[in-house]
Residue, then its C-alpha position, 0 to 999 in steps of 0.5 A: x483296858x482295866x478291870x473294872x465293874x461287872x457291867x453284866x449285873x447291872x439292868x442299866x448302865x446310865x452315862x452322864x453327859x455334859x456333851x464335854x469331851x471327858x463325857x464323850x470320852x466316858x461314854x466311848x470307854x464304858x461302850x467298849x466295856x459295855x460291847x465286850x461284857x455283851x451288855x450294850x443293850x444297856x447303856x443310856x445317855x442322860x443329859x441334865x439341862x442346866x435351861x437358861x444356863x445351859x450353853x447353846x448346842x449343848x443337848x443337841x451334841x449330848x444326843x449326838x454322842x447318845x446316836x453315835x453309839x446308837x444309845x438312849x438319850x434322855x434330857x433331865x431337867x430341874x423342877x423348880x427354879x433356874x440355877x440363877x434364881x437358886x442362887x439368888x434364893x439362897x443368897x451366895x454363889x456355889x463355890x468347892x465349899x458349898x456345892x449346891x449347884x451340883x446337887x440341886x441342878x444336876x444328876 
């Protein structure tokens, strides 16, 4: 595995999970990492709940990854309006020039 941060300095080590399998897939490399820098104890699954938009089954497989690795699970949710209304409200749709969904909605 590649050296990469010194996880042991860290108090938490918080994976973010769409439930996707590039999370699954970070959430199982950064375990490895974790395990081997002695730090397990510190890693914690965290799901942002996108509601409304949010596909069906998607936090429930986010907390399965989280017990597989027998990790913390936290689902995050937006105060205020859906991505939808914020959408509406600002009077465009997200796009690679104006990423507001993934501020406003996400971790």
């Amino acid at each position: 595995m590649a050296s990469g941060p010194d996880l042991a300095s860290y108090h938490i080590i918080i994976v973010s999970s769409s439930a996707g399998k590039d999370s699954q897939g970070a959430l199982e490399i950064t375990m490895r990492a974790a395990r081997a820098a002695g730090v397990a104890d510190r890693v914690v699954c965290v799901h942002a709940d996108m509601g409304i938009m949010e596909w069906s089954g998607v936090k429930e497989l986010a907390a399965e990854h989280a017990a597989h690795y027998r990790v913390p699970f936290i689902l995050a949710r937006r105060n205020g309006p859906n991505l939808l209304e914020h959408i509406e409200s600002r009077g465009r749709f997200p796009s690679s020039s104006a990423r507001f969904c993934t501020v406003d909605c996400t971790i």
